[in-house]
Biopython code that builds the backbone (N, CA, C, O; Angstrom):
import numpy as np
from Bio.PDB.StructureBuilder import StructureBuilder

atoms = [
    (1, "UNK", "N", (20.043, -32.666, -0.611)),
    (1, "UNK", "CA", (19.039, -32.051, 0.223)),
    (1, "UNK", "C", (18.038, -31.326, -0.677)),
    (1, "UNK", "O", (18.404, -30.696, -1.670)),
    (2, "UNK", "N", (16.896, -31.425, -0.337)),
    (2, "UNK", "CA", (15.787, -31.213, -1.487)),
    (2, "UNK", "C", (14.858, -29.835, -0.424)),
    (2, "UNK", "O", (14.656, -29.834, 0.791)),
    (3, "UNK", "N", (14.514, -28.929, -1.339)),
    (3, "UNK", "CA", (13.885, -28.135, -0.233)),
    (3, "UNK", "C", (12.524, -27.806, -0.971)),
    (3, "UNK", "O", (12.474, -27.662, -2.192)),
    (4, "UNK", "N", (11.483, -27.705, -0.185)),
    (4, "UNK", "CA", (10.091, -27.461, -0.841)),
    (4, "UNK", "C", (9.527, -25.725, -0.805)),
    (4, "UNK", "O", (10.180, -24.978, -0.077)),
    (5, "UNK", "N", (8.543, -25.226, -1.449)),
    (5, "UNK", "CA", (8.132, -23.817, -0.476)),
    (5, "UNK", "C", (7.460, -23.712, 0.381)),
    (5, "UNK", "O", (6.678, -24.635, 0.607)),
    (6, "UNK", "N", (7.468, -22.778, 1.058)),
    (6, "UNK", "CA", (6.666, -22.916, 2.451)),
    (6, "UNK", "C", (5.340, -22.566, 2.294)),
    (6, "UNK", "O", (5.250, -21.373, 2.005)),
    (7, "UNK", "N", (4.220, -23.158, 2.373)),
    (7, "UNK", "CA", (2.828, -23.234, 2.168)),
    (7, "UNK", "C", (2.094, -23.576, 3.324)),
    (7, "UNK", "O", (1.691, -24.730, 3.475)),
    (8, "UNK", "N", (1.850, -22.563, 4.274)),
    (8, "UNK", "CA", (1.242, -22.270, 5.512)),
    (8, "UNK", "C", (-0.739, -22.814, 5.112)),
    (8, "UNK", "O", (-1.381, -22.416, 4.141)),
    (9, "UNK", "N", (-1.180, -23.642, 6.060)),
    (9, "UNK", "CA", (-2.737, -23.676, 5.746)),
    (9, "UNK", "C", (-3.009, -22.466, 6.210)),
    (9, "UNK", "O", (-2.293, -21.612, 6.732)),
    (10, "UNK", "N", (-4.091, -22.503, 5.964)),
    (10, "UNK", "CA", (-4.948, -20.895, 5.866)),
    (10, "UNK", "C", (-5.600, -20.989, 7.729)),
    (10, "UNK", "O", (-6.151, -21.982, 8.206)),
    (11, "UNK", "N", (-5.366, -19.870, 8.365)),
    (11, "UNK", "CA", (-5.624, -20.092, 9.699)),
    (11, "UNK", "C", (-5.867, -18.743, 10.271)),
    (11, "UNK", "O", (-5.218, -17.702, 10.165)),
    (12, "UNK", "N", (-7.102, -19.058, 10.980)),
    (12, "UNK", "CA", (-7.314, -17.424, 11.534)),
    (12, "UNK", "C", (-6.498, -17.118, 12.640)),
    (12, "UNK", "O", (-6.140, -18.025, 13.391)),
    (13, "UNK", "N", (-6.131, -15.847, 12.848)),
    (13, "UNK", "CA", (-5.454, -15.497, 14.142)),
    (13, "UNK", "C", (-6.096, -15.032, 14.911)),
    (13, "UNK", "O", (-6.901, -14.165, 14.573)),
    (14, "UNK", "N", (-5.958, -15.499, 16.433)),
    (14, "UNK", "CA", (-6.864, -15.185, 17.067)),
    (14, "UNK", "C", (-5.312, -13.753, 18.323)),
    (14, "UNK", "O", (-5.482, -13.448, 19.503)),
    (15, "UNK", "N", (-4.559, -13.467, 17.768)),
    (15, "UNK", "CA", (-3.400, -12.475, 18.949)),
    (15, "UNK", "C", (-3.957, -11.138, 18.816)),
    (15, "UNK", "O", (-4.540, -10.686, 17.831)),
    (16, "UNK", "N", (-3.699, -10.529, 19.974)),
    (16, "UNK", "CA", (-4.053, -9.078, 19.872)),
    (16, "UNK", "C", (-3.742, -7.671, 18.847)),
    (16, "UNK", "O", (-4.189, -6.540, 19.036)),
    (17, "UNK", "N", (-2.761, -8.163, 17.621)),
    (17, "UNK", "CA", (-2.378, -7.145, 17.113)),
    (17, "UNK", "C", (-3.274, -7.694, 15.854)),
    (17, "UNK", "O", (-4.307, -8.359, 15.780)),
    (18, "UNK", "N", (-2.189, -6.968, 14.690)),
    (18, "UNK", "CA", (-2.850, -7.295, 13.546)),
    (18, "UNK", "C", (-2.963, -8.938, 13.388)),
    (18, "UNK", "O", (-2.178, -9.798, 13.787)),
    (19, "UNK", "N", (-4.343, -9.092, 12.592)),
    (19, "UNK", "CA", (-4.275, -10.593, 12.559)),
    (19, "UNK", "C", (-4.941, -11.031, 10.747)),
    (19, "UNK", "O", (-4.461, -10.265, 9.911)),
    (20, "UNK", "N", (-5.663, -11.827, 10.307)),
    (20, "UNK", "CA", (-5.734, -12.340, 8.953)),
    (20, "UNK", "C", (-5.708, -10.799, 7.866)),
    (20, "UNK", "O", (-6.294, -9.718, 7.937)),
    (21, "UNK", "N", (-4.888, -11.291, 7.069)),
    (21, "UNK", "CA", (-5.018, -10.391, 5.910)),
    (21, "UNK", "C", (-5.974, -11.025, 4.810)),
    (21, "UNK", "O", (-6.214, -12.214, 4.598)),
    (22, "UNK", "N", (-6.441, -9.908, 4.187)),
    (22, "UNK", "CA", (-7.517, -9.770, 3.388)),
    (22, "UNK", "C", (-7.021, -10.793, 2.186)),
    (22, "UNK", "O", (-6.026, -10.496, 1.526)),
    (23, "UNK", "N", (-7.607, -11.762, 1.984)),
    (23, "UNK", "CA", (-6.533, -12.212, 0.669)),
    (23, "UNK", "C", (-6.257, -11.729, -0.669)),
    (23, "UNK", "O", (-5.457, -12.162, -1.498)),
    (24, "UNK", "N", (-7.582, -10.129, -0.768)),
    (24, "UNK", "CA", (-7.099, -9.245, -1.916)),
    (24, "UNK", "C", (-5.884, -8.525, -1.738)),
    (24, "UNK", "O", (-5.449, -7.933, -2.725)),
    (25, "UNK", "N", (-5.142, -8.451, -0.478)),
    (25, "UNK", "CA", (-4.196, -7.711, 0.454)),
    (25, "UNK", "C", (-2.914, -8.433, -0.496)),
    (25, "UNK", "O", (-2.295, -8.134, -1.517)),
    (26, "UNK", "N", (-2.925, -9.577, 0.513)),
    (26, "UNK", "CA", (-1.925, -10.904, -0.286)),
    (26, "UNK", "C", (-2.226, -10.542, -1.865)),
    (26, "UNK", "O", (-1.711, -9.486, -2.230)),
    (27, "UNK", "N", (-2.830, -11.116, -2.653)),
    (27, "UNK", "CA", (-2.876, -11.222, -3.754)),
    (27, "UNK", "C", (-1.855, -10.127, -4.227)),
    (27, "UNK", "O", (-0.756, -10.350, -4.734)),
    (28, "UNK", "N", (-2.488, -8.753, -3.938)),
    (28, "UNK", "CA", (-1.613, -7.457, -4.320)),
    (28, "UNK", "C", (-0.160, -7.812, -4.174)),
    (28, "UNK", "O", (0.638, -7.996, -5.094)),
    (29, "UNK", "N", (0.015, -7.866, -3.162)),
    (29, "UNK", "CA", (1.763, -8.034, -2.111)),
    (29, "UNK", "C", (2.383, -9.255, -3.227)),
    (29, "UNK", "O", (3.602, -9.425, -3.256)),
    (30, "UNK", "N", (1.577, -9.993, -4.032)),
    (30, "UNK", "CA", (2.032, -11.325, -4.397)),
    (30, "UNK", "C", (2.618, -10.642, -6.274)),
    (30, "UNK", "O", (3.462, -11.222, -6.957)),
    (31, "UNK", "N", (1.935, -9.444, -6.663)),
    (31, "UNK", "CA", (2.365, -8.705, -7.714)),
    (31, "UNK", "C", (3.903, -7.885, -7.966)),
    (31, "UNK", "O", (4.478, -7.347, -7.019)),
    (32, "UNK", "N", (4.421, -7.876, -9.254)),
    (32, "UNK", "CA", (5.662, -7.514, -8.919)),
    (32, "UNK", "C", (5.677, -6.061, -8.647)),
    (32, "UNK", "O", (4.581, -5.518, -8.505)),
    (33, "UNK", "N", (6.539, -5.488, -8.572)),
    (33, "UNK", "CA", (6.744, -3.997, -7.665)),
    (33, "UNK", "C", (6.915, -3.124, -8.580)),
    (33, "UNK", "O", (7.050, -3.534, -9.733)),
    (34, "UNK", "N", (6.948, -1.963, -8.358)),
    (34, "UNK", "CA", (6.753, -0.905, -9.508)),
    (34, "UNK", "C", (7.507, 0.317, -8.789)),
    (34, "UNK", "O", (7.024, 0.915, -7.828)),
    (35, "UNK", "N", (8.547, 0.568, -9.277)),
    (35, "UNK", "CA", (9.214, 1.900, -8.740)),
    (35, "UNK", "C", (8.407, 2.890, -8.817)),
    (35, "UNK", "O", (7.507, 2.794, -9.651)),
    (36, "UNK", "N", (8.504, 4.357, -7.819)),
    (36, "UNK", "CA", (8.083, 5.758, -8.170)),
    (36, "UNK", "C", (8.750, 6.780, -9.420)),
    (36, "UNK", "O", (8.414, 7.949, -9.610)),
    (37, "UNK", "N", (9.555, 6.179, -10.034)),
    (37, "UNK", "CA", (9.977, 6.694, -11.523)),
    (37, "UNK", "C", (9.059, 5.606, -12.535)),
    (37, "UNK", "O", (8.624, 6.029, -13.607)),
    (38, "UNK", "N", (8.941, 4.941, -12.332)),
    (38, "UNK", "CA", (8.261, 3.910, -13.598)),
    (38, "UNK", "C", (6.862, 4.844, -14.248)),
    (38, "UNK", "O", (5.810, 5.093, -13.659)),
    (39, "UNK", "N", (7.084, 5.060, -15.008)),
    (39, "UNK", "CA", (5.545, 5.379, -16.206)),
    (39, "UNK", "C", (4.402, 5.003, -15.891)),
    (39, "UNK", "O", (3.448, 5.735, -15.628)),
    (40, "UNK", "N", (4.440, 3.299, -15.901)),
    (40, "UNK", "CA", (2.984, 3.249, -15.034)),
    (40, "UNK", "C", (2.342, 3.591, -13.504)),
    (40, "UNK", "O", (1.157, 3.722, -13.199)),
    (41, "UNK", "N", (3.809, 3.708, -12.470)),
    (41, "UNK", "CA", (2.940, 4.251, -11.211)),
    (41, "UNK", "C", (2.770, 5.543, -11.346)),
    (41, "UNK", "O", (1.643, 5.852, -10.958)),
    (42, "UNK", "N", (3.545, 6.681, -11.823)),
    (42, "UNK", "CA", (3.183, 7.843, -12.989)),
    (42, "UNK", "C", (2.053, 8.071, -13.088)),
    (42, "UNK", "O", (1.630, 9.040, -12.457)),
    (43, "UNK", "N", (1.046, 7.221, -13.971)),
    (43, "UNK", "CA", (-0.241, 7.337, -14.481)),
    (43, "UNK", "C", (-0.804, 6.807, -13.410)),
    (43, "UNK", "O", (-2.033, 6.878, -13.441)),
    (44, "UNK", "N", (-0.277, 6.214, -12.312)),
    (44, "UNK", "CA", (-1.703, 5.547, -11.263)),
    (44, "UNK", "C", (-1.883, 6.468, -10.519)),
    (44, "UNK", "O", (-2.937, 6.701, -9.927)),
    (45, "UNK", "N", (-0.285, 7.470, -10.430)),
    (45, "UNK", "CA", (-1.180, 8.547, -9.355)),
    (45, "UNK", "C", (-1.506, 9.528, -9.899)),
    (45, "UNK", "O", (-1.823, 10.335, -9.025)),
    (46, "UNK", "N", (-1.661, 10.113, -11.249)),
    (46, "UNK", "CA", (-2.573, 10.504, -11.683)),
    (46, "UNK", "C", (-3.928, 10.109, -12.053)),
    (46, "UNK", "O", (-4.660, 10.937, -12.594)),
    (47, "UNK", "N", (-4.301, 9.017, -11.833)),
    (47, "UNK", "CA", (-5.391, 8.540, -11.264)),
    (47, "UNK", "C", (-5.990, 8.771, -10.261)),
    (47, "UNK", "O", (-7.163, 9.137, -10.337)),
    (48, "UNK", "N", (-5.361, 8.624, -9.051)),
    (48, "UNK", "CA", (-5.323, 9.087, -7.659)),
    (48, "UNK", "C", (-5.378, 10.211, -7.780)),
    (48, "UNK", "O", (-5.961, 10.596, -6.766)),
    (49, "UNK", "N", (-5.057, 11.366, -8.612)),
    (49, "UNK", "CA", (-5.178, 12.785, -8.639)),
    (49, "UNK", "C", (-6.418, 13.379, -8.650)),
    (49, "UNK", "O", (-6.866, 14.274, -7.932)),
    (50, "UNK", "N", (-7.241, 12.363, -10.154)),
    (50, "UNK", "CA", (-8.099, 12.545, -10.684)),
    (50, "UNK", "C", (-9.461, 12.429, -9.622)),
    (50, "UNK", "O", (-10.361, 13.269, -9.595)),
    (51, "UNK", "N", (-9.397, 11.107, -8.693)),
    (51, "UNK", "CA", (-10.106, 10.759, -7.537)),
    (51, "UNK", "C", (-10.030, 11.964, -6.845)),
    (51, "UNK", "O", (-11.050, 12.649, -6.779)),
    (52, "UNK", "N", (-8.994, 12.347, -6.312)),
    (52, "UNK", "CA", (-9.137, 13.611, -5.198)),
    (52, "UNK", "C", (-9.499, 14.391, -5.444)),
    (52, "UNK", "O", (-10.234, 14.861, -4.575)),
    (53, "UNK", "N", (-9.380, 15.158, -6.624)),
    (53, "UNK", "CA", (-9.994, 16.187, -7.382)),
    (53, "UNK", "C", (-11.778, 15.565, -7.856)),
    (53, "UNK", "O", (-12.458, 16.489, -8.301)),
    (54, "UNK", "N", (-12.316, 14.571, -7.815)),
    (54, "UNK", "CA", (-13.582, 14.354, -7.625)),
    (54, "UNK", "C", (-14.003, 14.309, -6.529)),
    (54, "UNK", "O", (-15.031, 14.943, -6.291)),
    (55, "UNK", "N", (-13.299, 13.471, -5.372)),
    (55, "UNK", "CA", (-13.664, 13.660, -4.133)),
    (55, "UNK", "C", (-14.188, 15.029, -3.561)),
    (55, "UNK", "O", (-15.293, 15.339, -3.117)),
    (56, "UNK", "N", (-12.902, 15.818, -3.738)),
    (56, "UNK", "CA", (-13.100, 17.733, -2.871)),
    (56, "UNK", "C", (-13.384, 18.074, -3.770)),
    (56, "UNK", "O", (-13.306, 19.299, -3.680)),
    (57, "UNK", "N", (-13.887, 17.676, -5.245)),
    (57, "UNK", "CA", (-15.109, 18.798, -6.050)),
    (57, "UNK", "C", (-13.978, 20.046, -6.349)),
    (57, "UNK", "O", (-14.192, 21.176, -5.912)),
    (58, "UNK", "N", (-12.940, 19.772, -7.018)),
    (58, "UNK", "CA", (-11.937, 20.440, -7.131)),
    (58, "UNK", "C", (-11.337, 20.598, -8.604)),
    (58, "UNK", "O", (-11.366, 19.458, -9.068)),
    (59, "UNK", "N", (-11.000, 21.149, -9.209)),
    (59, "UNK", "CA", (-10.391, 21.183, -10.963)),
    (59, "UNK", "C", (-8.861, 21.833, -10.829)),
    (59, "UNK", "O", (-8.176, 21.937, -11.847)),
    (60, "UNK", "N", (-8.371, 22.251, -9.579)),
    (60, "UNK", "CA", (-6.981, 22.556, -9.398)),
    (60, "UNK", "C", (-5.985, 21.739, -9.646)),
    (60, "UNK", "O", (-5.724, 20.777, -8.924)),
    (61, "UNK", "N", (-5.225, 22.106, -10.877)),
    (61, "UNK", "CA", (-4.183, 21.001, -10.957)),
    (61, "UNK", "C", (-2.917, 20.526, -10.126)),
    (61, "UNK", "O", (-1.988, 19.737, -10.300)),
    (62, "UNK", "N", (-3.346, 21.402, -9.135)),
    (62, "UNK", "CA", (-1.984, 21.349, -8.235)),
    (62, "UNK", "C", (-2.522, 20.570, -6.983)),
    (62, "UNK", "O", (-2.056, 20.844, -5.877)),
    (63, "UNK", "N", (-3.644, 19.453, -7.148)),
    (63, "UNK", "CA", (-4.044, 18.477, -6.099)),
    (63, "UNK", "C", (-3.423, 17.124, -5.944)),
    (63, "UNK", "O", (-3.427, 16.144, -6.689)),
    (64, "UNK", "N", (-2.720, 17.414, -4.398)),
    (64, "UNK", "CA", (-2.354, 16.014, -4.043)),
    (64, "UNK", "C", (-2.062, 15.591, -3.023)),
    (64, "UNK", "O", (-1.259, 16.273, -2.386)),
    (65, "UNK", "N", (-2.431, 14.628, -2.552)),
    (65, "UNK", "CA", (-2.369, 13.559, -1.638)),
    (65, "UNK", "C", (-1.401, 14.587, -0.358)),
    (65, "UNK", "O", (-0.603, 15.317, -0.946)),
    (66, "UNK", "N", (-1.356, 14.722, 0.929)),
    (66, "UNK", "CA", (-0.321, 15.294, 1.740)),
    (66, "UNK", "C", (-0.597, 13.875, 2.947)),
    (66, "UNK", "O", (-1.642, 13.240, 3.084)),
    (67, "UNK", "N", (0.762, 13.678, 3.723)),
    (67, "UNK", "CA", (0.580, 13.379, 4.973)),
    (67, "UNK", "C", (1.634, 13.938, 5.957)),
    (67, "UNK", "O", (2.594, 14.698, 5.833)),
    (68, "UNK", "N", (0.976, 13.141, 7.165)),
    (68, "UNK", "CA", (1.944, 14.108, 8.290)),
    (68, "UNK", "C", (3.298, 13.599, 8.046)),
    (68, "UNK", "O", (3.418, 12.625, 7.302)),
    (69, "UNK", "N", (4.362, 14.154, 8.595)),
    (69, "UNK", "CA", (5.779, 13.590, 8.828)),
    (69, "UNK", "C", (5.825, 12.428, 9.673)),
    (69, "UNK", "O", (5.224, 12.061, 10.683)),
    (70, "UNK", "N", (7.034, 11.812, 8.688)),
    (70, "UNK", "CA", (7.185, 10.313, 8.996)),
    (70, "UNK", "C", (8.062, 9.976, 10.635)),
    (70, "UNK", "O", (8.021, 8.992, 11.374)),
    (71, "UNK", "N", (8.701, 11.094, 10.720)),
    (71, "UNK", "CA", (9.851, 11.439, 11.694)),
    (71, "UNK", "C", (9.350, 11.112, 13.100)),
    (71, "UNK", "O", (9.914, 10.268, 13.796)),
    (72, "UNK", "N", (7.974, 11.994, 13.616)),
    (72, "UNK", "CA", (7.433, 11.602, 14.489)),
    (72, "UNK", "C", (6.988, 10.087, 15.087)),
    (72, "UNK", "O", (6.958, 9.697, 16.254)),
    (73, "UNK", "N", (6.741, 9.566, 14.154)),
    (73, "UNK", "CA", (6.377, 8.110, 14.333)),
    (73, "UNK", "C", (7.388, 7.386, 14.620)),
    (73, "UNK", "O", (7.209, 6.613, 15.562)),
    (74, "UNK", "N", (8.465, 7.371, 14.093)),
    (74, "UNK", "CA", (9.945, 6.779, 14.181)),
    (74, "UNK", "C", (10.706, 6.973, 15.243)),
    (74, "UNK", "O", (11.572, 6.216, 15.682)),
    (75, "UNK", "N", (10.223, 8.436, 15.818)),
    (75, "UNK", "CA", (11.308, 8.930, 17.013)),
    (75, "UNK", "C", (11.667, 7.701, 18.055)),
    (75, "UNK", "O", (12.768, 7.279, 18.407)),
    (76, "UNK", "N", (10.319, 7.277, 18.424)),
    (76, "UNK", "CA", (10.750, 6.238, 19.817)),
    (76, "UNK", "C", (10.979, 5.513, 19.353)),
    (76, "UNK", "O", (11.333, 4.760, 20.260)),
    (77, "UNK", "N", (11.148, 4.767, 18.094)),
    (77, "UNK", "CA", (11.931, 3.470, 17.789)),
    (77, "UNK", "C", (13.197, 3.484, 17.686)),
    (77, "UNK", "O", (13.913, 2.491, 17.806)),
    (78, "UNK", "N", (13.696, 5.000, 17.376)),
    (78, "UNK", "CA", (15.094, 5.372, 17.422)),
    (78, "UNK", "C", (15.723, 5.343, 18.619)),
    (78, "UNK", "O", (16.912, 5.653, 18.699)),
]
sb = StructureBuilder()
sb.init_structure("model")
sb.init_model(0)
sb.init_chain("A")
sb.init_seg("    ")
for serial, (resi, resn, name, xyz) in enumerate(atoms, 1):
    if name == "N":
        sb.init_residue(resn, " ", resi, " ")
    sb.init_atom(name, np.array(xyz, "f"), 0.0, 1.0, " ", f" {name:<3s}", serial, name[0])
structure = sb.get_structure()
């Protein structure tokens, strides 16, 4: 038994939720993964630091990224 990969033609979606991804989206997703201990994602979000601190016109080294709690969002799926 011989098996091939699965290679979908390229097709717009026309359903009500999310539909075509960006193929810079894919491309990314298609890169290998990078833990939050690894050195280089390390330096990317100090990159990202560097942005926010240009964004809000800011030189505080204690700038970063916040979001709301994840908990809320999850409740009704629980």
């Amino acid at each position: 038994m011989t098996f091939t990969s699965f290679n979908p033609p390229q097709r717009t979606l026309m359903g009500p939720g999310p539909s075509d991804i960006y193929p810079r989206v894919l491309q990314a997703q298609s890169r290998p993964t990078v833990g939050h201990l690894d050195p280089l994602f390390i330096g990317m979000m100090d990159e990202v630091k560097q942005l926010l601190q240009y964004a809000f016109q800011t030189e505080n080294p204690v700038t970063m990224r916040s979001q709301p709690p994840v908990v809320p969002v999850w409740r009704p799926v629980l």
